[in-house]
C-alpha positions as CSV (number, residue, x, y, z in Angstrom):
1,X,79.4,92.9,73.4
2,X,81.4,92.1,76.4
3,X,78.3,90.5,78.5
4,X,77.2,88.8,75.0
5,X,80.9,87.3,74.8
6,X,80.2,86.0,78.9
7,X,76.9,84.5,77.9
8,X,78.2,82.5,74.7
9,X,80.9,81.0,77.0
10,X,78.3,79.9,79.4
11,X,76.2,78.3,77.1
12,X,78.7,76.9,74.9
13,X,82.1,77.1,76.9
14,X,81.7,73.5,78.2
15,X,80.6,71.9,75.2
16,X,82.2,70.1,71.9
17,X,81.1,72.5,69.8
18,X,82.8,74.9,67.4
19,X,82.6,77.9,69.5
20,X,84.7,75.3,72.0
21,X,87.3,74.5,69.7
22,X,87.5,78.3,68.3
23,X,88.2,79.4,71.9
24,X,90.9,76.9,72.8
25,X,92.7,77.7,68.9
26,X,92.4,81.6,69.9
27,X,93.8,81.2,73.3
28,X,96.4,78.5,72.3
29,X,98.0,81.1,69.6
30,X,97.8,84.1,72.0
31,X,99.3,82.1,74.9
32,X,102.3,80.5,71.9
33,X,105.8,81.8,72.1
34,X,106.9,82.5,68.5
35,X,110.1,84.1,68.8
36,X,111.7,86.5,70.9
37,X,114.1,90.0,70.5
38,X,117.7,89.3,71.2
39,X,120.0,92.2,70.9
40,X,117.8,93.7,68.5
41,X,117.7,90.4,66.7
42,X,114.8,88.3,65.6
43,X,115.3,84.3,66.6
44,X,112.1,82.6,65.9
45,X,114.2,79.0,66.5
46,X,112.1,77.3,69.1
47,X,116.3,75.8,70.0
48,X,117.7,79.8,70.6
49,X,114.7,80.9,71.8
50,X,114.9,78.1,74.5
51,X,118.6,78.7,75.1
52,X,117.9,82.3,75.2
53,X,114.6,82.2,78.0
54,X,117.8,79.6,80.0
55,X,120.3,82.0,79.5
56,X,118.1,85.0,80.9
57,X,116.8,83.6,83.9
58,X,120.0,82.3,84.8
59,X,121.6,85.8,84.5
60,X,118.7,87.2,86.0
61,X,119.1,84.6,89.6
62,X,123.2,83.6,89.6
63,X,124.7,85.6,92.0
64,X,127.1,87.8,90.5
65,X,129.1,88.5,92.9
66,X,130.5,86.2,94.9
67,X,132.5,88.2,97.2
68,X,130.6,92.1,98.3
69,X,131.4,95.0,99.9
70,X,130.3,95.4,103.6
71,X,128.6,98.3,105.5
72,X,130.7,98.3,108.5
73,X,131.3,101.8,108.5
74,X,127.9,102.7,108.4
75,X,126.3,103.3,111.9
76,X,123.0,101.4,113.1
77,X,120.4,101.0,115.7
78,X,120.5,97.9,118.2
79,X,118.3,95.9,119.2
80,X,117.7,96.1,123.1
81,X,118.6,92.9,125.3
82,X,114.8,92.9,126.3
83,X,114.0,92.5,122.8
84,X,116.5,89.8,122.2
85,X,114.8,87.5,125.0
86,X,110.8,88.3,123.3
87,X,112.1,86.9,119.9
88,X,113.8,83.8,121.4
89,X,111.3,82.6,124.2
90,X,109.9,79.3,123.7
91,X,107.0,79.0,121.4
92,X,104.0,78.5,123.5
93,X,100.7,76.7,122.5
94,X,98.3,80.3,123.1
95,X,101.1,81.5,120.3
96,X,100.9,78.7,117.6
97,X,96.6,79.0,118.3
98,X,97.3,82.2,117.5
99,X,99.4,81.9,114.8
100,X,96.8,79.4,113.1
101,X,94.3,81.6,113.0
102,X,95.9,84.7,111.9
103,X,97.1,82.9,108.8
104,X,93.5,83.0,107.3
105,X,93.9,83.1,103.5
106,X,97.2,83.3,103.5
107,X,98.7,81.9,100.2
108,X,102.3,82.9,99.2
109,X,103.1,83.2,95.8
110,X,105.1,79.9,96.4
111,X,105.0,76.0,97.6
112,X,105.2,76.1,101.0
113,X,103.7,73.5,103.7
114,X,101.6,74.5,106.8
115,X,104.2,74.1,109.0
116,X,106.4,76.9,107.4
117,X,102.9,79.5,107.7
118,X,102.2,78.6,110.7
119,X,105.9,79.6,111.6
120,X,106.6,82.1,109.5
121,X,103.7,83.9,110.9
122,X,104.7,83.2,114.9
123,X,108.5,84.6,113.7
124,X,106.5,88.0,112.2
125,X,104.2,88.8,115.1
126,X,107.4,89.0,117.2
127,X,109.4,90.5,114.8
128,X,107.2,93.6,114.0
129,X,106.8,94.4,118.0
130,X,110.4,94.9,118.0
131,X,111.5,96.3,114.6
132,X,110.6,99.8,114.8
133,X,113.1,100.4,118.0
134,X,116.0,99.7,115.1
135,X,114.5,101.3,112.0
136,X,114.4,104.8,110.7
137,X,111.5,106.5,111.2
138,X,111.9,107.5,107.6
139,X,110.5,103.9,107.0
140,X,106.9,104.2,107.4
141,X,105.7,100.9,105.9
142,X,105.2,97.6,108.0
143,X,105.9,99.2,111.5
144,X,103.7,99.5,114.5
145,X,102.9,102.8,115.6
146,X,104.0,104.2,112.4
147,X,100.9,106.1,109.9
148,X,101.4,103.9,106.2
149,X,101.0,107.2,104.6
150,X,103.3,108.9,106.9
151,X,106.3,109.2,103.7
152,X,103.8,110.5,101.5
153,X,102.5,113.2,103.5
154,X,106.2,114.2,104.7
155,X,107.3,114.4,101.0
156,X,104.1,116.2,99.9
157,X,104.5,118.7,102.9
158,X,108.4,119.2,102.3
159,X,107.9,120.1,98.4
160,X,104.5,122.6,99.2
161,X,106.9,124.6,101.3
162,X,109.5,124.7,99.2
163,X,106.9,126.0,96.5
164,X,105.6,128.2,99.2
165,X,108.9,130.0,99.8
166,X,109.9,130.2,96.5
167,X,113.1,127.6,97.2
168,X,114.3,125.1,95.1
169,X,114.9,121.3,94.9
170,X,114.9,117.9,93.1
171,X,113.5,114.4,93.9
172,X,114.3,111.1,92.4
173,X,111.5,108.3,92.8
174,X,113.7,105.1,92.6
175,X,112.2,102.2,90.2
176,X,114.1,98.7,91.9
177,X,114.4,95.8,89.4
178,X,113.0,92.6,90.7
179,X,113.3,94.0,94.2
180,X,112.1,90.6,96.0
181,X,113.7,88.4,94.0
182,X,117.3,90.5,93.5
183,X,118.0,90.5,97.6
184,X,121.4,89.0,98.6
185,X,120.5,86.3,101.5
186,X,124.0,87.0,102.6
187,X,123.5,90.8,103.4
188,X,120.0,90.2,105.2
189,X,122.0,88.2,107.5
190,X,124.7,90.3,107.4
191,X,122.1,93.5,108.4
192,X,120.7,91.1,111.1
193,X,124.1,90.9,112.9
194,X,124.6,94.4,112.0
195,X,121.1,95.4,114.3
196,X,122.2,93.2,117.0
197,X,120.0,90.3,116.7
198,X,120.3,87.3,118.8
199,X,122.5,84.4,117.1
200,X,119.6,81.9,117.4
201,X,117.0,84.7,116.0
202,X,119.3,85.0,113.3
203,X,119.7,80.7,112.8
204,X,116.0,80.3,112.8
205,X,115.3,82.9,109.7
206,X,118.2,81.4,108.0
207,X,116.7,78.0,108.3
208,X,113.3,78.7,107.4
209,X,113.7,81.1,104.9
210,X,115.5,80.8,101.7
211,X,113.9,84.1,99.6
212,X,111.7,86.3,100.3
213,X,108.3,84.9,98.5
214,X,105.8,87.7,97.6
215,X,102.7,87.2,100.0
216,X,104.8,85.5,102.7
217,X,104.1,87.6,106.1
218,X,107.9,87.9,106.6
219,X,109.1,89.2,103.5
220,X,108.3,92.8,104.0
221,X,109.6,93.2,107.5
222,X,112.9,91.3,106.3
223,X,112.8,93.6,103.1
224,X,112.8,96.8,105.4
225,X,115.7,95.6,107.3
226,X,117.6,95.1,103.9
227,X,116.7,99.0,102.7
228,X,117.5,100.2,106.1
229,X,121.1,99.7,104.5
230,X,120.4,102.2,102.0
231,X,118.9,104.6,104.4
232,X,122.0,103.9,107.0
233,X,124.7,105.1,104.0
234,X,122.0,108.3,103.1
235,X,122.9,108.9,106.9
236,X,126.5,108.5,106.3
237,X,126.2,110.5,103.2
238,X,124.4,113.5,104.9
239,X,126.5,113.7,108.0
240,X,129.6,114.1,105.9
241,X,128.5,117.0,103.8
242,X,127.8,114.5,100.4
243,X,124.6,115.2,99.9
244,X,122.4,117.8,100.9
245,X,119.0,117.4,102.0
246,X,116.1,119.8,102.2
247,X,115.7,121.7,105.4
248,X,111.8,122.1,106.5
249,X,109.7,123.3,109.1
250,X,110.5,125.7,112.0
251,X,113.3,123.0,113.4
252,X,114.7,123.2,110.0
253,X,114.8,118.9,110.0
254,X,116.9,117.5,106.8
255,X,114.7,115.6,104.4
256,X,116.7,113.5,101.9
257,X,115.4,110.1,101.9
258,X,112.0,108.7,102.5
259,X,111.0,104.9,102.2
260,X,107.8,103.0,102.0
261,X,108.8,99.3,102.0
262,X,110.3,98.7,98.4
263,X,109.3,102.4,97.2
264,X,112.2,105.1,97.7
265,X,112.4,109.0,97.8
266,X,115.9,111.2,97.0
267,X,114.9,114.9,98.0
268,X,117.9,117.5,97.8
269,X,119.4,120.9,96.9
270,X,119.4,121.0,93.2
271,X,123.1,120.3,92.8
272,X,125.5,118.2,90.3
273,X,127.0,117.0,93.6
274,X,124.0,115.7,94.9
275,X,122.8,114.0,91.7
276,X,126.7,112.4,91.2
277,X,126.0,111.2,95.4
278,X,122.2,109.6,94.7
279,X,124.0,107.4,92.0
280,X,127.1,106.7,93.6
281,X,124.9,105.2,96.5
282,X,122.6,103.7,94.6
283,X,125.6,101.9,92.7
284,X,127.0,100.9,95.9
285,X,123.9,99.5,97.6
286,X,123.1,97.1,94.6
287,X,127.2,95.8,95.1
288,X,126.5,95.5,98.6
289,X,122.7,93.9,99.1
290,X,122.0,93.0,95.2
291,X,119.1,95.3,95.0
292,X,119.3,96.7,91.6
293,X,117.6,99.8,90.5
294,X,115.9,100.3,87.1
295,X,117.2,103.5,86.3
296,X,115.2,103.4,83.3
297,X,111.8,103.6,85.0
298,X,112.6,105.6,87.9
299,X,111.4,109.6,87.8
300,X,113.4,112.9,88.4
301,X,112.3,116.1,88.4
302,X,112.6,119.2,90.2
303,X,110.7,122.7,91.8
304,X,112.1,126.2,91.1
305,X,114.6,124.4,89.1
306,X,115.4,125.2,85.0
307,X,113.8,122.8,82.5
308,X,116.7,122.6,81.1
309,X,118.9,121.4,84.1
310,X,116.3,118.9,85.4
311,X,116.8,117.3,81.8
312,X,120.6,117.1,82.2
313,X,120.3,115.7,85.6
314,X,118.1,113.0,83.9
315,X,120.1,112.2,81.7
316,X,123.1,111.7,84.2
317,X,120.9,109.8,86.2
318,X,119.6,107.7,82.7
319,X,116.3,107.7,84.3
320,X,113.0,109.7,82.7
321,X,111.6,113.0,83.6
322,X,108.3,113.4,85.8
């Protein structure tokens, strides 16, 4: 039926027939807006229903906070002077060749002119030499020298021996809303300064870049310096007895927080205080960098740990059980 369908729209797709017409009615009714849910509320209006669509998208882009919390008790990696000087050199012509050709089919999910690819992609090939010397290595996506499956095999490894040795945990898989769109411009900045990058580094990413558009080649790297926040207060939270990570291996090295780009990992003891210490961070990061998670389609659950339990710390967490 399906390659029957493909034929008849070959043969009569183009013409001013009645199959033609039927097709463009068809589409045209399942492509029509005829009213929306509000509240639980039916407004078929096509007035609400436009004041409604304004109404969301404007809460879903206003910034909401016009004055955040900072991270400057939180403790980070610098940047090296040497590093400094390879991001700021003069942009040579072997670079911009370079640059051309790299781009290939590059098309962001945005209007952007060739001058801004051809840029953006000279300010990511030196930006991802340098980045892994100030992220975590618990950040395995976008980084030279690191494996892209590196947090998955790390997570799988850490929950096979607790299974192994009859030891118990939980893990939260963390859902963010909108994560591209919902980043505060003013914090990736802020973490810029806050990794010791040069002030003219720092100028030229604020001048080009005004969001970070899906399929531009500096999105993710700038993404992973925002969520290196997050990992910086797991840190924080870790080294002061908050939360309590799972120990593994014959070093007995803490797990508690992988990351792979916008995807996150919680592993811990199976503790109320650790639950009350994912959400409390979680909370505070989305104050601080706008990244809001979506506790609503992120997954708990938990090894060696009562059914029971893992359903109450869902439920404190409002999130759904794995």
């Amino acid at each position: 039926l399906a390659q029957k369908s493909r034929v008849s729209w070959l043969k009569l797709g183009d013409r001013n027939s009645k199959f033609f017409h039927g097709m463009v009615n068809w589409r045209r009714k399942k492509n029509s807006l005829n009213g929306l849910f509000v509240d639980g509320r039916w407004i078929d209006d096509p007035k609400h229903v436009k004041l409604q669509a304004k109404e969301f998208f404007r809460n879903r882009f206003m910034e909401q906070h016009w004055e955040r919390p900072l991270l400057d008790g939180v403790q980070f990696k610098q940047i090296s002077d040497r590093a400094k000087c390879q991001l700021t050199v003069a942009i040579g012509t072997e670079e911009i060749k370079m640059a051309i050709w790299d781009c290939g089919d590059y098309r962001p999910i945005s209007l952007v002119g060739c001058l801004y690819k051809i840029l953006a992609k000279i300010l990511t090939n030196r930006l991802k030499k340098v980045l892994p010397s100030v992220i975590d290595d618990r950040q395995s996506a976008f980084l030279e020298g690191r494996n892209l499956l590196q947090s998955v095999a790390i997570a799988n490894e850490t929950l096979d021996e607790v299974k192994k040795e009859k030891k118990s945990c939980i893990f939260f898989k963390v859902d963010y809303e909108k994560a591209y769109d919902s980043v505060n411009w003013e914090f990736l900045l802020y973490m810029l300064k806050r990794l010791g990058f040069d002030g003219k580094w720092i100028q030229w990413i604020q001048v080009c870049l005004e969001g970070l558009r899906q399929g531009d080649p500096l999105s993710p790297f700038l993404f992973t310096i925002v969520v290196e926040g997050l990992t910086g207060m797991m840190r924080e939270a870790c080294r002061k007895n908050l939360f309590s990570g799972v120990k593994v291996g014959e070093k007995k090295v803490e797990v508690s927080i992988l990351q792979y780009a916008d995807d996150t990992i919680f592993i811990g003891e199976a503790t109320i205080k650790n639950v009350i210490t994912m959400k409390s961070i979680l909370r505070c990061f989305e104050l601080v960098a706008g990244l809001k998670v979506n506790f609503f389609k992120s997954s708990f659950g938990g090894i060696g740990v009562e059914r029971n339990m893992i359903d109450g710390f869902a439920h404190l967490l409002n999130c759904r059980v794995t």
